[in-house]
N, C-alpha and C positions, 0 to 999 in steps of 0.2 A: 201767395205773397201776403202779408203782413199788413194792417190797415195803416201800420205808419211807415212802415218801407213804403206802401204805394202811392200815400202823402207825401213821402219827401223827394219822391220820385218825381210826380204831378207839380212840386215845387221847383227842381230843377230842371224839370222839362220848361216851365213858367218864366224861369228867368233865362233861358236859353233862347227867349224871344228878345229881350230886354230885359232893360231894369223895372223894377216893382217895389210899390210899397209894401208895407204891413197891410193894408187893409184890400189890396190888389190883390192878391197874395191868398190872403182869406176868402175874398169871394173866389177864387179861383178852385181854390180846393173846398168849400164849402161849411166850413167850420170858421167857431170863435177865431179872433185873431190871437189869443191866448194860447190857443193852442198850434198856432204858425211859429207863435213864436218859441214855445217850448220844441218846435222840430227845428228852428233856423240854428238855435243857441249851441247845439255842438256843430252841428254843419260850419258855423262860423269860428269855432274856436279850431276846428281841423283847418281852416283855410279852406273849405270849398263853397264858402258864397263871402260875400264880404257886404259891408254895410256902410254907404259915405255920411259925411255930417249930416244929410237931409233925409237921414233914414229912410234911403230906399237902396232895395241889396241887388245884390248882381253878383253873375258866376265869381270864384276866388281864386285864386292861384294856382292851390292844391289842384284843383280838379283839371287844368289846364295840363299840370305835368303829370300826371295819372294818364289824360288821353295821351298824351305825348309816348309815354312810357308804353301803353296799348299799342302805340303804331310803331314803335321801334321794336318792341317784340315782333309785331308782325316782317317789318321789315319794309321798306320803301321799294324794292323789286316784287315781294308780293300784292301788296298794293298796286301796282302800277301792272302789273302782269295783264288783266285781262284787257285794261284798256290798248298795251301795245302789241299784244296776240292780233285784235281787232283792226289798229291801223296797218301792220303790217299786212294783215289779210285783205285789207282795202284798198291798197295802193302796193300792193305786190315788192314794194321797196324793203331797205335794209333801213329797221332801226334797230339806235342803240337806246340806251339808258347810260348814266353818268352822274356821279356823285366826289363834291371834294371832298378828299379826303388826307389830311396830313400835311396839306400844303401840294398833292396831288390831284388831276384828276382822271381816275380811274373807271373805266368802262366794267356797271354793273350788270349789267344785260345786252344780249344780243338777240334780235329775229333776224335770218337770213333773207337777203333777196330771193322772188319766185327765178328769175332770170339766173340762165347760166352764170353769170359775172359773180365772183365773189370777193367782198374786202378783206383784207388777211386780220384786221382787226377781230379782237379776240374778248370775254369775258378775263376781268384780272389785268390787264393791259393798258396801262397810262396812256391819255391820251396830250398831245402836245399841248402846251398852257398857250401859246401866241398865236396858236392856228387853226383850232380844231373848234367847229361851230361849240359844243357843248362845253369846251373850255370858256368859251368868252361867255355863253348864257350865266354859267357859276361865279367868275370873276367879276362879272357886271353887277352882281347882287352884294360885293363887298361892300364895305365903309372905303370911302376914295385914301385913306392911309393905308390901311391894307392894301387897297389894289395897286397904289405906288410903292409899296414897296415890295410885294407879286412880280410886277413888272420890272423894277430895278433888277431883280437874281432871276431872273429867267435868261439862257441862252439862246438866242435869237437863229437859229440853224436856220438855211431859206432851204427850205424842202421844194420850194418850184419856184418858178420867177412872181408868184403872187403872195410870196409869203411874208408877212410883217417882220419886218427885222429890227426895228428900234421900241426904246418901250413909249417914246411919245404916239405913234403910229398904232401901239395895242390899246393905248388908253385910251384914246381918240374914237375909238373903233368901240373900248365898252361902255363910254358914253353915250354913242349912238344905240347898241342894242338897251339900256338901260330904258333909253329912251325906249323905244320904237316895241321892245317885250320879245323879239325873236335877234338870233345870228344866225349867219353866213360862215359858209366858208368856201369860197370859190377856188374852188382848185388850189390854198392855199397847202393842204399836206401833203395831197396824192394829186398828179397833173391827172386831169380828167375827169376829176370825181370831184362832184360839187353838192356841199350839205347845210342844211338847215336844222336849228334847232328851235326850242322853247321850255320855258324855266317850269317847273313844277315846285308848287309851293307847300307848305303847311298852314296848320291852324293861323299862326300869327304871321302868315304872309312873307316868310323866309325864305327862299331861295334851297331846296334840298336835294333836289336831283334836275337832273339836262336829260329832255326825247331829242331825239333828231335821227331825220329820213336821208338819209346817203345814196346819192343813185351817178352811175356812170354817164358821162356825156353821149357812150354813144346806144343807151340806155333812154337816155332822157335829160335836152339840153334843159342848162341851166333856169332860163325862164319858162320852161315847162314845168321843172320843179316848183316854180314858185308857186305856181296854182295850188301844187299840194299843200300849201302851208297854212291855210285855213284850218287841213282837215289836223293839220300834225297839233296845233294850236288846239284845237276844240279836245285832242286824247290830253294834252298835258293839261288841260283844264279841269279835267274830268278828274284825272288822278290826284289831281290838288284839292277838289271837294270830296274826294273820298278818303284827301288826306287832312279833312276838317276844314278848308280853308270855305268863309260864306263868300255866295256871289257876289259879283260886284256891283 
C-alpha cells in the first residue's frame, strides 16, 4: 500500500472514532498539517469526510452510501446468515428472517425447527401485515403516517380468535413494540403457534429486516418462549453491528 493510501486510510479510520480537527488529525498520522490537508481536500470534494464551520471534519455522506452499497451487494440474508445458523442451533426453534418490501412483508430466510413439527411457511412467502410478529417489528419502524395509512388498506382476516382485526388495535399494538424493541405474536396466525420477533437495523439505525423464533405450543408454551428472547435479541443485535450499526 501506498504512503498516502495508508494516510488516508489512518485518516478515515481517525475520524471513524469521531470528529477531529486539522491539527488532531496531524498528530494522528504524523505529518505537517499541510499535508492532512492536501489528503482531506479531494476526500472532501468526493463527499467522503465533510468539514463544519469549526473546522473539524467528520465521516461524509459519500462514504455512508458506498458502505450501504457494500452491504446491499452483500445482501441482508447474507449478512444475517451466520448469526441465525447459530440461534437456530441454540434453541432448536424455527427462525425466520423478514424484510418489507413493496408495501409487503416477505419472508427472506428460513432455518427449520430440530423438532418434528414443521410451519408450512416458506422462503418468498408474504407474511400477514396485522399478525405476524416480524410484520409488526417492520411496521413499527415506520413514520406514524405511513403506518396509518399501512393500516387503513390492510384486510383484517381473523385467522384465530387472537387476531387483530381493526387498524386502531394494530396501531396500538406497533406503538408498544416501538416502544419495548421486540413483537408477539400469540397465536394470532396459526392457533397454537406462538412467535417472537426483533428488528435488525443498519448503519443509520433503520429498521431493515425482522428475526423471529416460531415454536409450537405443544413444543414449548408460550412463556417458555419468552426466555428465548434474550437470546433472539442478542442474534439481531449482532447482525445489525455487522450490518454497521455502533453499540448503544
Amino acid at each position: 500500500m501506498s504512503q498516502t493510501v495508508d494516510r488516508a486510510m489512518r485518516l478515515l479510520q481517525e475520524l471513524g472514532e469521531g470528529e477531529r480537527t486539522l491539527d488532531e488529525l496531524a498528530e494522528v498520522v504524523g505529518v505537517h498539517k499541510s499535508t492532512v490537508l492536501r489528503l482531506l481536500r479531494p476526500m472532501e470534494d468526493a463527499r467522503i469526510v465533510q468539514r463544519d464551520a469549526d473546522h473539524r471534519y467528520r465521516l461524509g455522506p459519500q462514504l455512508f452510501a458506498l458502505a450501504g452499497a457494500a452491504l446491499e451487494q452483500r445482501g441482508i440474508r447474507a449478512v444475517a446468515a451466520p448469526q441465525l445458523r447459530a440461534l437456530n442451533h441454540d434453541t432448536g426453534q424455527t427462525v425466520h428472517l423478514a424484510a418489507y418490501e413493496g408495501g409487503d412483508v416477505v419472508y427472506i430466510d428460513k432455518y427449520d425447527s430440530h423438532q418434528p413439527v414443521r410451519m408450512y411457511s416458506r422462503i418468498g412467502l408474504r407474511a400477514p401485515l396485522h399478525c405476524a410478529a416480524v410484520s409488526k417489528v417492520l411496521l413499527a419502524d415506520l413514520p406514524e403516517a405511513e403506518r396509518r395509512r399501512v393500516a387503513r388498506r390492510i384486510t383484517y382476516t381473523p385467522f384465530t380468535p387472537n387476531t387483530l382485526t381493526t387498524p386502531e388495535a394494530l396501531l396500538a399494538e406497533l406503538r408498544t413494540v416501538a416502544d419495548q424493541g421486540w413483537a408477539q405474536d400469540r397465536a394470532e396466525h396459526e392457533a397454537f403457534i406462538n412467535c417472537v420477533a426483533a428488528p435488525i437495523r443498519d448503519i443509520t439505525g433503520r429498521v431493515v429486516a425482522a428475526v423471529s423464533l416460531s415454536v409450537p405450543d405443544l413444543v414449548l408454551p408460550y412463556e417458555r418462549l419468552l426466555n428465548l428472547l434474550p437470546r433472539l435479541r442478542q442474534a439481531a443485535d449482532a447482525v445489525s453491528a455487522d450490518c454497521g450499526l455502533a453499540p448503544s
